[in-house]
MIDO-308803 format. One record per residue: residue number from 1; residue in three letters; x, y, z of N, C-alpha, C in turn. Coordinates in steps of 0.02 Angstrom, whole numbers, always signed. Atoms other than C-alpha are relative to their C-alpha. Layout:
BEGIN
{NUM,"ala",{X,Y,Z},{X,Y,Z},{X,Y,Z}},
...
//
This chain:
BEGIN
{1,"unk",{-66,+19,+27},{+706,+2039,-1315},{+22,+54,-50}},
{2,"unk",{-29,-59,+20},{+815,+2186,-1380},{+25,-58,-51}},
{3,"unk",{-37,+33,+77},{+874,+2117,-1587},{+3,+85,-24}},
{4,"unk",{-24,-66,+33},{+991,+2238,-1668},{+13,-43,-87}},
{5,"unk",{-38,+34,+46},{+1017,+2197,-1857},{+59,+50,-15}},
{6,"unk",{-65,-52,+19},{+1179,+2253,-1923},{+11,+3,-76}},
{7,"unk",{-13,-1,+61},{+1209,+2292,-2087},{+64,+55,-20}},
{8,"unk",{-64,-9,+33},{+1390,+2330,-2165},{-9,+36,-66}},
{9,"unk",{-5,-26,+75},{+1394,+2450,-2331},{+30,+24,-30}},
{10,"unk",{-41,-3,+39},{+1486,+2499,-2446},{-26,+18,-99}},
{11,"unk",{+38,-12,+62},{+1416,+2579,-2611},{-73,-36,-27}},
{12,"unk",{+74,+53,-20},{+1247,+2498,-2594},{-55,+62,+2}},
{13,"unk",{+46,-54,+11},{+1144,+2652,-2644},{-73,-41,-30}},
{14,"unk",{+58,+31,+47},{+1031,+2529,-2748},{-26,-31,+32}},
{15,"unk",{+35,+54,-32},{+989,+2391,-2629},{-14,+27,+69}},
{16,"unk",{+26,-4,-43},{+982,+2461,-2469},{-23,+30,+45}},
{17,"unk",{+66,-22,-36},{+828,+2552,-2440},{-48,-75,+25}},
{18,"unk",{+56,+52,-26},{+726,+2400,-2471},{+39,-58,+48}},
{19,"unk",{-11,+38,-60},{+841,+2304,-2355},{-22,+0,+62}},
{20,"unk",{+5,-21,-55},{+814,+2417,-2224},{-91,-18,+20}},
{21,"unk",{+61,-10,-6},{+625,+2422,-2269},{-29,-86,-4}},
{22,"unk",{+13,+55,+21},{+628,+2234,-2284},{+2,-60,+61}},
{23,"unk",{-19,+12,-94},{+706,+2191,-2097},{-40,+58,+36}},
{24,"unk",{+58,-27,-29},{+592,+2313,-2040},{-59,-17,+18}},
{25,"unk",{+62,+19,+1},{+435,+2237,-2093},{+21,-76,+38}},
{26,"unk",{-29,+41,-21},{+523,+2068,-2037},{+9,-28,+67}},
{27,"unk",{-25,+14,-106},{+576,+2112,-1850},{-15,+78,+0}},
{28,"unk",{-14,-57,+7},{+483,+2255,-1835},{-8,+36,+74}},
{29,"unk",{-31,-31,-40},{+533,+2267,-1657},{+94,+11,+12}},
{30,"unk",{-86,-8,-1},{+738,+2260,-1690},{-1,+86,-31}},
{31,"unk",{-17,-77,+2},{+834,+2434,-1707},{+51,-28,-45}},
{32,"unk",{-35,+37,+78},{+916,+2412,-1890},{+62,+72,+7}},
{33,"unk",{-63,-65,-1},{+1091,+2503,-1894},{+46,-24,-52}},
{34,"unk",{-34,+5,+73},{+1176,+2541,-2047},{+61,+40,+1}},
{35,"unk",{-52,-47,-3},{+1345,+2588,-2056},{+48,-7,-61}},
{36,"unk",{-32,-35,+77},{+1441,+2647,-2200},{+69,+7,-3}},
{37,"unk",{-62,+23,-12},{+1606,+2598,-2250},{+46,+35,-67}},
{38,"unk",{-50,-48,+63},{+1685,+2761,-2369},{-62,-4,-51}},
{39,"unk",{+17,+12,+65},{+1555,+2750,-2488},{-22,+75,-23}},
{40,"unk",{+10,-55,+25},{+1540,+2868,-2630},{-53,+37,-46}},
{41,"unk",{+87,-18,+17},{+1352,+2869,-2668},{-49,+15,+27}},
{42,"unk",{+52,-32,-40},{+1203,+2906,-2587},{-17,-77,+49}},
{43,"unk",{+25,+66,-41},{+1210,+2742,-2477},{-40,+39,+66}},
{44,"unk",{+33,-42,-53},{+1194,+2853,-2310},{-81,+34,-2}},
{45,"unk",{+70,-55,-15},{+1064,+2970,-2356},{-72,-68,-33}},
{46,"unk",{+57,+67,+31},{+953,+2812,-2439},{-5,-54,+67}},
{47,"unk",{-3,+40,-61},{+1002,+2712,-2287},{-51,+41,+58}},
{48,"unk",{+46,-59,-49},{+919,+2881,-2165},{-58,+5,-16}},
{49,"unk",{+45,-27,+3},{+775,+2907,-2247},{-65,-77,-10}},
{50,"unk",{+20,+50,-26},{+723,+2724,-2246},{-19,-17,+62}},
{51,"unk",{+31,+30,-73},{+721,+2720,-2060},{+66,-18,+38}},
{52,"unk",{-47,+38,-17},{+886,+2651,-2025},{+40,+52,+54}},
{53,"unk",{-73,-37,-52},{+1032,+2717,-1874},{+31,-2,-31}},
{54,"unk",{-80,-8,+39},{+1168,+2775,-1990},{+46,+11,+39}},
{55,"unk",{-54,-42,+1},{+1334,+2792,-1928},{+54,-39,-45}},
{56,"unk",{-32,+15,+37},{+1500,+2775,-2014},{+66,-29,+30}},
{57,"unk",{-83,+16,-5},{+1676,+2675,-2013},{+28,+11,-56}},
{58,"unk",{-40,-21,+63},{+1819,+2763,-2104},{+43,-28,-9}},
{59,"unk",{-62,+80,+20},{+1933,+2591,-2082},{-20,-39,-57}},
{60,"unk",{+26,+50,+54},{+1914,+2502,-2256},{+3,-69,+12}},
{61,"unk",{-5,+76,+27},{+1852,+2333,-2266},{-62,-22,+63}},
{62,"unk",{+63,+45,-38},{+1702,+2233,-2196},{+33,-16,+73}},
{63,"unk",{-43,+10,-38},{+1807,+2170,-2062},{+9,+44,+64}},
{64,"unk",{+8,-42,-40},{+1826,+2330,-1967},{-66,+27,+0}},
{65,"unk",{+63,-31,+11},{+1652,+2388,-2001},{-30,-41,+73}},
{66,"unk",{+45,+52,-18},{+1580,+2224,-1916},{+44,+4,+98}},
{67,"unk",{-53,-14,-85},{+1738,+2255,-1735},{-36,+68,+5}},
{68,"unk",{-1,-68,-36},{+1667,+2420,-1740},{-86,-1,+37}},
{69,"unk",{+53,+21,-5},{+1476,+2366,-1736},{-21,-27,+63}},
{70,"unk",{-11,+79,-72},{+1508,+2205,-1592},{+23,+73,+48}},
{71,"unk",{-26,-29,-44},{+1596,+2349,-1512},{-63,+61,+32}},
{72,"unk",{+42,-73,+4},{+1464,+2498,-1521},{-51,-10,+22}},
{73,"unk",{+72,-6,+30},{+1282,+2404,-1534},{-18,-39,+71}},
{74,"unk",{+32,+43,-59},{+1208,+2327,-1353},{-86,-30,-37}},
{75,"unk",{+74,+35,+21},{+1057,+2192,-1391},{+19,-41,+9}},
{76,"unk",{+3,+83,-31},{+1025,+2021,-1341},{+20,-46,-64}},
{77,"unk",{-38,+65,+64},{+1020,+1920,-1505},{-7,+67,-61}},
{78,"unk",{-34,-33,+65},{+1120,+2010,-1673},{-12,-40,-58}},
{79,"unk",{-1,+20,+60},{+1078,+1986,-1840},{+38,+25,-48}},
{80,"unk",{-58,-45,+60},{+1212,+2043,-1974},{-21,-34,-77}},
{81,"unk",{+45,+25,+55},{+1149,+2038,-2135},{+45,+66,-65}},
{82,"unk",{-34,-34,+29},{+1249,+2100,-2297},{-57,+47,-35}},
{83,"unk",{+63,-54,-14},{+1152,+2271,-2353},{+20,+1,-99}},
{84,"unk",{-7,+1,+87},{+1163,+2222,-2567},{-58,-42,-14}},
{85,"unk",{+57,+7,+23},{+989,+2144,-2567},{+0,-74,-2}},
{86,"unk",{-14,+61,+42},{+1052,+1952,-2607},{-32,-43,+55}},
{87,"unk",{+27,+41,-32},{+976,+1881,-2445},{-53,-2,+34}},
{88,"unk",{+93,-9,+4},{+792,+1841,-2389},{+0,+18,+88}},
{89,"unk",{+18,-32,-95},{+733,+1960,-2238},{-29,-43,+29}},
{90,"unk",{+52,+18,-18},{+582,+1858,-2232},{+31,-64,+63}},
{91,"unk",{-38,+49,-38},{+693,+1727,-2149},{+17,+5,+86}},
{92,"unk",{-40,-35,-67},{+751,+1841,-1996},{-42,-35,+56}},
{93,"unk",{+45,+13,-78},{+593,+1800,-1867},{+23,-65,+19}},
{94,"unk",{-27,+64,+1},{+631,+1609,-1902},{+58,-17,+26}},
{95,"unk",{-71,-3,-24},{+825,+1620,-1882},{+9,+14,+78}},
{96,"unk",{+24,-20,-73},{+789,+1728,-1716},{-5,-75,+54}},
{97,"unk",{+57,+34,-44},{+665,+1597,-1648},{+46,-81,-2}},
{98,"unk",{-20,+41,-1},{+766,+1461,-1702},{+73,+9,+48}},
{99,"unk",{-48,-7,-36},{+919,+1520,-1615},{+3,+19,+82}},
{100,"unk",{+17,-7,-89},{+839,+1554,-1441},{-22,-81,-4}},
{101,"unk",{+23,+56,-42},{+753,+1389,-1437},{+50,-62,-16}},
{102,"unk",{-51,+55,-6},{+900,+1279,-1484},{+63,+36,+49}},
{103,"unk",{-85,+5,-45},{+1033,+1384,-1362},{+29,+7,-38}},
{104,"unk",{-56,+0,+38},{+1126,+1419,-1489},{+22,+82,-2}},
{105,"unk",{-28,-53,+2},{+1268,+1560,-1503},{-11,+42,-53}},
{106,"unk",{-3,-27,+66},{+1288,+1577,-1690},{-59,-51,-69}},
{107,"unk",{+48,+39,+30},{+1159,+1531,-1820},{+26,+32,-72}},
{108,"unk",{-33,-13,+63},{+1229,+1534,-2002},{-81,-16,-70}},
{109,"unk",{+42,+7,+50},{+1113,+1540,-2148},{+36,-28,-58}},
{110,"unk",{-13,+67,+23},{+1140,+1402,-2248},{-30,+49,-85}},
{111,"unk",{+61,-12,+49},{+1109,+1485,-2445},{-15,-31,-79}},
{112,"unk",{+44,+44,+76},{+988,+1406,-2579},{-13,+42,-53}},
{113,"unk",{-1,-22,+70},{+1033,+1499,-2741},{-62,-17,-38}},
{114,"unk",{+91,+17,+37},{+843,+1532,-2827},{+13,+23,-79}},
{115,"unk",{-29,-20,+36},{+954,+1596,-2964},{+55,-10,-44}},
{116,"unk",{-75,+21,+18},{+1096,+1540,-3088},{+59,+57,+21}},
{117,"unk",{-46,-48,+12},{+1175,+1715,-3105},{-9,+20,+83}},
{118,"unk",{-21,-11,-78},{+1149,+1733,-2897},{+81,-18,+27}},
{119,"unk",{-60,+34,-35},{+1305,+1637,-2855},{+35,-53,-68}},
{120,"unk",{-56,+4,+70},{+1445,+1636,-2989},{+36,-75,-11}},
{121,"unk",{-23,+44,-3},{+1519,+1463,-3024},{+74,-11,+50}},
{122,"unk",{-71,+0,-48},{+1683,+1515,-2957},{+11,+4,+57}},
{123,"unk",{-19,-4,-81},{+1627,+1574,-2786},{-49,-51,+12}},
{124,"unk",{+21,+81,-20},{+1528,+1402,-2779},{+61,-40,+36}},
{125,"unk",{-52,+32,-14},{+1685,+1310,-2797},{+59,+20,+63}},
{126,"unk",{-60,-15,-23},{+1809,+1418,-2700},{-62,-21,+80}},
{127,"unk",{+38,+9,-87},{+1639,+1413,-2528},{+22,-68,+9}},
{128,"unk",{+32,+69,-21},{+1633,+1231,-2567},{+79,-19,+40}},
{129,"unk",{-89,-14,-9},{+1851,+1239,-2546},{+25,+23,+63}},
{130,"unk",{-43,-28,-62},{+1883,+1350,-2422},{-52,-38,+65}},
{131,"unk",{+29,+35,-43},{+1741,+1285,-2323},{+15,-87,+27}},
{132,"unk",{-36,+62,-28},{+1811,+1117,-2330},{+65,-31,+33}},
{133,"unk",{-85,+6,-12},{+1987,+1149,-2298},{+10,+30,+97}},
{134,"unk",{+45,-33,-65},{+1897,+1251,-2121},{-2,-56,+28}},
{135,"unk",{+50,+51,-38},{+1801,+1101,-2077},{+40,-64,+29}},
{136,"unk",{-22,+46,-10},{+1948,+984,-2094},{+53,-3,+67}},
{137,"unk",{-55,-17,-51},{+2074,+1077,-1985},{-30,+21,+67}},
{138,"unk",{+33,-35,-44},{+1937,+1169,-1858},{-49,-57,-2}},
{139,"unk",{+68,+54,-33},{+1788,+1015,-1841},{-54,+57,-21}},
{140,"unk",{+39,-53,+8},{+1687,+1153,-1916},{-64,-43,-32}},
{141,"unk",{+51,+36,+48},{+1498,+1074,-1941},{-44,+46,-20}},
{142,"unk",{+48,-53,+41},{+1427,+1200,-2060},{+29,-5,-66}},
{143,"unk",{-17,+15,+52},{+1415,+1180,-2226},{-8,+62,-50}},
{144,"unk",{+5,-67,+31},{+1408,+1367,-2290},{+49,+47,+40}},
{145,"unk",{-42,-50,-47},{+1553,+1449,-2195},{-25,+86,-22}},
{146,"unk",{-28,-71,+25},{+1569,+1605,-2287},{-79,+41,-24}},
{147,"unk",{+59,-43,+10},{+1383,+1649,-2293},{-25,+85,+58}},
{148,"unk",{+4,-39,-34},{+1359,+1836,-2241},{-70,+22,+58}},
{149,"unk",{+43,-15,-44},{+1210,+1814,-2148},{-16,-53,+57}},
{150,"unk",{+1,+32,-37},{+1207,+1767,-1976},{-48,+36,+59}},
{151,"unk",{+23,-25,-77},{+1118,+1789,-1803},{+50,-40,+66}},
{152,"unk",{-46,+17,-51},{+1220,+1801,-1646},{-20,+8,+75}},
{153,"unk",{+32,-18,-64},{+1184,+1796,-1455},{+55,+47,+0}},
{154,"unk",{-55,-25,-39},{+1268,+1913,-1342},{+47,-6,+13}},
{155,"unk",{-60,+20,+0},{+1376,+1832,-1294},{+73,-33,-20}},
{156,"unk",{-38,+21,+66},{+1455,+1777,-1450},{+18,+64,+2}},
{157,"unk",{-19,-61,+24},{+1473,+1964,-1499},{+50,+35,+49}},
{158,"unk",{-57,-56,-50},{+1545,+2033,-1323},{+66,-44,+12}},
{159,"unk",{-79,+51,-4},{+1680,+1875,-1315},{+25,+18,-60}},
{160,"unk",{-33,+2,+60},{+1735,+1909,-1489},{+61,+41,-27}},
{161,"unk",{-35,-38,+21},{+1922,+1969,-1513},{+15,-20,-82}},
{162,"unk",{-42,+33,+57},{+1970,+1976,-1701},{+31,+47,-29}},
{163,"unk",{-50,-35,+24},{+2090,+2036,-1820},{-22,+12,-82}},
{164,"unk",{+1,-1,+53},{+2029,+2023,-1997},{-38,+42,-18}},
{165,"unk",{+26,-71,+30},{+1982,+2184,-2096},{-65,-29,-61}},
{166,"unk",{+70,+9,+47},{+1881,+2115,-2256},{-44,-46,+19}},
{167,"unk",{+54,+71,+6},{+1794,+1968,-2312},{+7,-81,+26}},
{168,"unk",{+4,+62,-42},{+1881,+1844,-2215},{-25,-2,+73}},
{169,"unk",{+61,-14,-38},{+1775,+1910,-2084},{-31,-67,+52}},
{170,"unk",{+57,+52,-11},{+1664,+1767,-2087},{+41,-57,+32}},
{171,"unk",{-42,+52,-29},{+1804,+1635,-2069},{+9,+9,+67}},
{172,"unk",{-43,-36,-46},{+1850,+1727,-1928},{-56,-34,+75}},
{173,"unk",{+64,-18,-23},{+1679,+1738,-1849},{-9,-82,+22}},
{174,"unk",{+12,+74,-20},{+1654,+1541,-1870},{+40,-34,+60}},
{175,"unk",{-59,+30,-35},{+1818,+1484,-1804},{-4,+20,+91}},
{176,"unk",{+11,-41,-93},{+1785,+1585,-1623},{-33,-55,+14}},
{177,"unk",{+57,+26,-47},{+1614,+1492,-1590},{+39,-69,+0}},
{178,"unk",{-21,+80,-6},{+1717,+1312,-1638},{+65,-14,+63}},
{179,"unk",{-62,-7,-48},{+1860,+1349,-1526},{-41,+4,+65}},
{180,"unk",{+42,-29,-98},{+1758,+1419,-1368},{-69,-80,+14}},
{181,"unk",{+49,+46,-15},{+1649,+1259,-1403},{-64,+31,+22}},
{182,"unk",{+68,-49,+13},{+1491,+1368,-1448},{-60,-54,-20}},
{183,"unk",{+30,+69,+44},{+1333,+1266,-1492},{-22,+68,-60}},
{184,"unk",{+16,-27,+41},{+1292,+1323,-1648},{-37,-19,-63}},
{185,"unk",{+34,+48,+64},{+1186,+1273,-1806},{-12,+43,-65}},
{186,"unk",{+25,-33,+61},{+1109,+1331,-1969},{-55,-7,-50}},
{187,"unk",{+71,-11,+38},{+967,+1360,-2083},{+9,+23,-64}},
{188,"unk",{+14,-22,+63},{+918,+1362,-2264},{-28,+50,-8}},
{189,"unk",{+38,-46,+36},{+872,+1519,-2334},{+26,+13,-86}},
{190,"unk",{-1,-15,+84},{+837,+1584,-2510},{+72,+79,-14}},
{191,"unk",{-63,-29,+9},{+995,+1670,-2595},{-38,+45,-85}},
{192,"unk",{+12,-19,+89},{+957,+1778,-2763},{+56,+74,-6}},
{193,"unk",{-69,-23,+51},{+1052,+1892,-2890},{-13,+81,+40}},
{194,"unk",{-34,-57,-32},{+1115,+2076,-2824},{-74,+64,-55}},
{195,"unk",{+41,-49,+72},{+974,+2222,-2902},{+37,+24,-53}},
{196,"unk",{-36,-59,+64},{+1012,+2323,-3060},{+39,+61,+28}},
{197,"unk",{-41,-83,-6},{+1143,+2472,-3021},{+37,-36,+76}},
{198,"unk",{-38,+29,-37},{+1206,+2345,-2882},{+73,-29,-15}},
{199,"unk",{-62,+55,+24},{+1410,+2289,-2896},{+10,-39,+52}},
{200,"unk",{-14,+53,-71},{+1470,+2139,-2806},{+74,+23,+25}},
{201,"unk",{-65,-34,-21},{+1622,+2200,-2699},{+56,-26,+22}},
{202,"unk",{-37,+60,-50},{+1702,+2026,-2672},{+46,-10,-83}},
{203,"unk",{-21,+47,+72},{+1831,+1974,-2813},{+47,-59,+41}},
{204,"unk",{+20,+73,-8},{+1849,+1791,-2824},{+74,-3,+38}},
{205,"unk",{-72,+25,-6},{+2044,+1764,-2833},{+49,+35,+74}},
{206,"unk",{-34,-27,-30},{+2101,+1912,-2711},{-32,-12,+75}},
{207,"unk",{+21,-1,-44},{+1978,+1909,-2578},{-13,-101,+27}},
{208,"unk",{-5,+71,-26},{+1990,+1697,-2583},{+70,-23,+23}},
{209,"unk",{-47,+5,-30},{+2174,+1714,-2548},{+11,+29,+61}},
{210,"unk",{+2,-6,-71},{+2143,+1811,-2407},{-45,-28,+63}},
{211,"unk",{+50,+69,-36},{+2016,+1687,-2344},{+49,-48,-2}},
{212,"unk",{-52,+54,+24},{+2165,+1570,-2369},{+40,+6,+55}},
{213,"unk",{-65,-1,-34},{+2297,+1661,-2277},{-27,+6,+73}},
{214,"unk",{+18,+9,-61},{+2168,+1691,-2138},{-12,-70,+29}},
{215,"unk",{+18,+71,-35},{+2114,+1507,-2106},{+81,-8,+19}},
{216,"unk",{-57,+18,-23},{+2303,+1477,-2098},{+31,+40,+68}},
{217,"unk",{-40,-52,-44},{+2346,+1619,-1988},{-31,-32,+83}},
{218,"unk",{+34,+3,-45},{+2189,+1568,-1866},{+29,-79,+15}},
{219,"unk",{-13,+73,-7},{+2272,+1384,-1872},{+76,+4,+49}},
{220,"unk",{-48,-43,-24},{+2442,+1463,-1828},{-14,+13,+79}},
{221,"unk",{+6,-12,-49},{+2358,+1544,-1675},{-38,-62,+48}},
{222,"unk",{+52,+41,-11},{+2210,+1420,-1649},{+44,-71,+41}},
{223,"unk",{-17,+71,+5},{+2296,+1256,-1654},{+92,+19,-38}},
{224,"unk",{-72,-2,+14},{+2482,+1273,-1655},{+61,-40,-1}},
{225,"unk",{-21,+79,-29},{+2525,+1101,-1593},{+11,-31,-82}},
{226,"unk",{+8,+41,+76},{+2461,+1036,-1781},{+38,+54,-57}},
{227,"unk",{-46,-58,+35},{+2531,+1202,-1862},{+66,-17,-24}},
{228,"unk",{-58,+2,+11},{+2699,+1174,-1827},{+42,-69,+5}},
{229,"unk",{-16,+96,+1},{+2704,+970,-1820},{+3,+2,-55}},
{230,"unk",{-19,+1,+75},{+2658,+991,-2009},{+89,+10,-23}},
{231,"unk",{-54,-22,+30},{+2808,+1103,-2021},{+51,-48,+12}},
{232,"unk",{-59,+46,-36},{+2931,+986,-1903},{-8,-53,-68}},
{233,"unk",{+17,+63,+50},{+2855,+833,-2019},{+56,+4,-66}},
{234,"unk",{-11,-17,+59},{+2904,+911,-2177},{+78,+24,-10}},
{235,"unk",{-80,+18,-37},{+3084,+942,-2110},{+22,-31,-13}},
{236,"unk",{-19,+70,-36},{+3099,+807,-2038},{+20,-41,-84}},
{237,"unk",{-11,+27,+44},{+3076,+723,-2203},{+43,+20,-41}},
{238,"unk",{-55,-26,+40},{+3185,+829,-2315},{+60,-33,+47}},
{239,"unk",{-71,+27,-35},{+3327,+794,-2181},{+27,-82,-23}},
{240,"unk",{-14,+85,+18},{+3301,+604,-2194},{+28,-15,-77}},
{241,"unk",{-4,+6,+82},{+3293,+615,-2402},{+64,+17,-2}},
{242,"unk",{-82,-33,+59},{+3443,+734,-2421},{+50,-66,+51}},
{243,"unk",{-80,+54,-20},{+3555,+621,-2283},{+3,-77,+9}},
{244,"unk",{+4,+79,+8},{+3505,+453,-2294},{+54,-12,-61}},
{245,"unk",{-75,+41,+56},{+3647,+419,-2441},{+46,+22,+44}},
{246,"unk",{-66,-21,-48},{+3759,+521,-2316},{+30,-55,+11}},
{247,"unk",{+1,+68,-42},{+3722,+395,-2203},{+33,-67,-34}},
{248,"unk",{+7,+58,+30},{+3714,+254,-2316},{+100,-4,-12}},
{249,"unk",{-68,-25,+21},{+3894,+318,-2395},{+50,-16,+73}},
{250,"unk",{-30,+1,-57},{+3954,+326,-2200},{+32,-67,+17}},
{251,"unk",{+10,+52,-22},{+3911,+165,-2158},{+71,-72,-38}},
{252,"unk",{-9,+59,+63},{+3998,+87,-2327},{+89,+12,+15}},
{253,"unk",{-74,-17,+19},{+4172,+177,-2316},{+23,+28,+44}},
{254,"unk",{-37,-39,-55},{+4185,+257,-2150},{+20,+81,-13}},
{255,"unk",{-1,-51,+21},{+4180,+420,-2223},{-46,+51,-34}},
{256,"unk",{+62,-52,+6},{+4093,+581,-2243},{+23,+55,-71}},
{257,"unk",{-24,-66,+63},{+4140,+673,-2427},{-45,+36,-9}},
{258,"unk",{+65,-58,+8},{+3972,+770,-2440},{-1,+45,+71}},
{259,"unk",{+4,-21,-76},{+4014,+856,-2275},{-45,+61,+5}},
{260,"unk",{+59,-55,+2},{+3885,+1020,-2333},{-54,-30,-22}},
{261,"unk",{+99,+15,-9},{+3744,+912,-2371},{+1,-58,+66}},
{262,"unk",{+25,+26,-51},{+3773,+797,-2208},{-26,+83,+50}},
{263,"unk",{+32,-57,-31},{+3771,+983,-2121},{-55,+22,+0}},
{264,"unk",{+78,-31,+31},{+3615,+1044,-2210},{-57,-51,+15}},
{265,"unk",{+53,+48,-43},{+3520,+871,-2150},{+6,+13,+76}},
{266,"unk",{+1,-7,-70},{+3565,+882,-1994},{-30,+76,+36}},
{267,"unk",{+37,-59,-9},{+3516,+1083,-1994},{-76,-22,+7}},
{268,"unk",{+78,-6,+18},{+3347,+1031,-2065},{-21,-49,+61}},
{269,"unk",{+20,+33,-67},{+3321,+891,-1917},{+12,+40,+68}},
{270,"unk",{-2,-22,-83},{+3377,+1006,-1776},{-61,+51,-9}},
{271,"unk",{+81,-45,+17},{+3247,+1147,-1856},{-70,-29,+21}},
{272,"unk",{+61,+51,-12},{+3115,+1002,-1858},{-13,+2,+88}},
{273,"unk",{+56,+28,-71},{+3117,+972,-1667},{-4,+78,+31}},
{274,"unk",{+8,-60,+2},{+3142,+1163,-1648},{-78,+17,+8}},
{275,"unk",{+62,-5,+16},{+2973,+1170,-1729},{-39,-9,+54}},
{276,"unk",{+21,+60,-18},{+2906,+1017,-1647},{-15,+35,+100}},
{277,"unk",{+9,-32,-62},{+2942,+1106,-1483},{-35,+79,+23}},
{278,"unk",{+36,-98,-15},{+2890,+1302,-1517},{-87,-36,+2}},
{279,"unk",{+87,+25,+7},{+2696,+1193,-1557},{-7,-30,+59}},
{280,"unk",{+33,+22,-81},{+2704,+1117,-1376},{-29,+61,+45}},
{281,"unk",{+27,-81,-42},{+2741,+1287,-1292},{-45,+24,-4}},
{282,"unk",{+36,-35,+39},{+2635,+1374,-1407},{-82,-9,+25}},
{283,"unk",{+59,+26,+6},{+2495,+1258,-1381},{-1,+11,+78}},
{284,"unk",{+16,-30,-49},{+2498,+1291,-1198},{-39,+39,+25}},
{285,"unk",{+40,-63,+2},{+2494,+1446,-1205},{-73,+20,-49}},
{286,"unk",{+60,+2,+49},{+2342,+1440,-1329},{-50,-18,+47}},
{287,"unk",{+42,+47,-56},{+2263,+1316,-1194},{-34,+64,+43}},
{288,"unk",{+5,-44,-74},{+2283,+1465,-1041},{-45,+62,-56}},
{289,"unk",{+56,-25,+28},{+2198,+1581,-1197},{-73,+5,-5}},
{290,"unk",{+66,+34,-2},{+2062,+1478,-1231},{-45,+12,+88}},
{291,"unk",{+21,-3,-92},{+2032,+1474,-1023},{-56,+79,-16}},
{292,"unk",{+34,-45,-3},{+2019,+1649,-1038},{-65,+37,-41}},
{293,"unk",{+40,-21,+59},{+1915,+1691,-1192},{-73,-27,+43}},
{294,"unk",{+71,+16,-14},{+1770,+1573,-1117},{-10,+4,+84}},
{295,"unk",{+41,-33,-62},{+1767,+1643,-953},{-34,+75,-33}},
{296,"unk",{+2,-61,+26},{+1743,+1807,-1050},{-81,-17,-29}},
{297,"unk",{+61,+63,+39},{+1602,+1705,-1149},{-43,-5,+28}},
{298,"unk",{+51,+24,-50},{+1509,+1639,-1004},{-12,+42,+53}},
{299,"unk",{+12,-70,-57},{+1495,+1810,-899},{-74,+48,-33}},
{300,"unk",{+73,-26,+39},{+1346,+1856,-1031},{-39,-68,+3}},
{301,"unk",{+35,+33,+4},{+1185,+1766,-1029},{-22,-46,-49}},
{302,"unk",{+14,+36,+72},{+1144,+1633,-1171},{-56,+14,-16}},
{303,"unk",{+60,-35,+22},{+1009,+1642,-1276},{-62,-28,+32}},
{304,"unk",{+52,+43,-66},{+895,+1523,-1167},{-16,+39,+51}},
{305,"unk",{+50,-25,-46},{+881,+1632,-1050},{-53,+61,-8}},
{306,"unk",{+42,-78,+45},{+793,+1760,-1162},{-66,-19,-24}},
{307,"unk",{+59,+3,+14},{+652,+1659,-1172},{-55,+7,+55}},
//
C-alpha cells in the first residue's frame, strides 16, 4: 500500500525537521512530501536534509498548496498533516489502519489539547461555531471540522474539485465527502503547543470570516434549493410587513395613498418567488453535478480494496 504524507509549509523552519523525522519513524514505508508555500527561512533546506521530497507552490495560501499536492502526488491512502509540530505522528499507523478497515474515504483527527496554551480560547469557540453552523446546514457528523490533520483514500483526493486558497481549506475538504455521500469517521489524537521560534499563521477574526464566507458560498453551490428559500422567505416577509397596512388601508377606503410603498411590497414579493425559483433550477442543476462528481469518485478503488 503506497501512503504519501503531505505536508503544507510556510515559515516552519523550527518544527519541521522533526515532523518529517517524526512521520518517518511513524510510516516508515510512506514517501513524505513537503512543499513550501513562499517561505522566507530555511523551511526548504531543513525540510531536504531531513529526508523529505521538497517541492514548491508560489500561489499563497494553504488552499492552493493542498490543489496542487491532490493534483501532483499518486498513492493509495493520503495523509496531510500541518508541518508546525502541533500534531501527534505517533497517531499516523492507527489513522491509516483505521481508515482501510472501516472503508472509509476521509478520516479526520478529532484533537485532544494536552495543553492550555495549545489551542487559544478563541479558536476553541470560533471550531466549536463554525463547526456547528457546518453540521447544521451540511449533516456534517464530525465534531472537529477544521482539524488540519487528516487521511484520505484515493479516491477522495482524485474526485476533489475545489476553490478555496487558505484556511478554509478544511471546510472545503469536509463538505465534498458529505455531499458525494463518503463514509467517513474520526479519531482522537493528542494536540500540543507550536515549538519555540514557531508562529501560528492562522489569525482568529480574518481567517474565521473566511471560513464563514466559504461555508456560505459552498451552501450557495451545494444546496441552493435552501440557499435561496432563506432568501425568498426573508422577502417574502418584508413584503407582507411593509404592505399589509396597504392592504389593510385598501380594504377600509377603497384606496391606495402609499402607492411607493404598495410598489416596493409588491417588488419585494415578485423578487421572493424570483428567488424561490432560481433555487429549483439551481438545485437541478446541482443534482446533474452531484451525478457527475460521484461517477468521477467511484472510477478509483476504495480503501477496502487495499487490504
Amino acid at each position: 500500500m503506497k501512503i504519501a504524507v503531505l505536508v503544507p509549509c510556510y515559515n516552519e523552519e523550527a518544527a519541521i525537521a522533526k515532523v518529517v523525522a517524526d512521520f518517518r519513524a511513524a510510516l516508515p514505508s510512506a514517501t513524505i512530501y513537503v512543499y513550501d508555500n513562499n517561505s522566507r527561512d530555511g523551511t526548504m533546506a531543513r525540510a531536504r536534509e531531513a529526508g523529505a521530497v521538497v517541492r514548491r507552490e508560489t500561489r499563497q495560501g494553504k488552499g492552493n498548496v493542498v490543489r496542487r499536492m491532490f493534483a501532483d502526488i499518486e498513492a493509495e491512502v493520503y495523509v496531510l498533516v500541518d508541518g508546525d509540530d502541533t500534531y501527534d505522528a505517533a497517531s499516523a499507523g492507527a489513522m491509516v489502519a483505521k481508515l482501510v478497515a472501516e472503508g472509509a474515504d476521509l478520516l479526520t483527527a478529532k484533537r485532544i489539547h494536552t495543553a492550555a496554551s495549545a489551542y487559544r480560547p478563541g479558536h476553541v469557540i470560533g471550531n466549536r461555531l463554525l463547526t456547528g453552523l457546518t453540521a447544521t446546514l451540511f449533516n456534517v457528523p464530525l465534531s472537529d471540522m477544521l482539524s488540519g490533520y487528516r487521511v484520505f483514500s484515493r479516491r477522495f483526493v482524485k474526485s476533489f474539485p475545489f476553490t478555496a486558497q487558505g484556511f478554509a481549506i478544511e471546510t472545503e475538504l469536509t463538505i465534498h465527502a458529505v455531499r458525494l455521500l463518503m463514509p467517513m469517521t474520526e479519531m482522537d489524537t493528542a494536540y500540543k503547543e507550536r515549538p519555540v521560534g514557531s508562529v501560528s499563521k492562522l489569525n482568529t477574526w480574518r481567517d474565521g470570516f473566511n471560513i464563514l464566507s466559504t461555508i456560505f458560498y459552498l451552501m450557495r453551490e451545494e444546496r441552493p434549493l435552501l440557499f435561496f428559500s432563506a432568501i425568498a422567505i426573508v422577502l417574502a416577509a418584508a413584503s407582507l410587513l411593509i404592505g399589509a397596512p396597504v392592504v389593510a388601508e385598501f380594504v377600509q377606503t377603497g384606496q391606495v395613498p402609499r402607492l411607493p410603498t404598495a410598489v416596493l411590497a409588491t417588488g419585494l414579493m415578485v423578487i421572493a418567488f424570483l428567488a424561490l425559483t432560481a433555487g429549483m433550477i439551481l438545485d437541478t442543476v446541482t443534482r446533474g453535478r452531484w451525478e457527475a462528481k460521484r461517477m468521477a469518485y467511484l472510477t478509483h478503488p476504495g480503501p477496502q480494496d487495499l487490504k
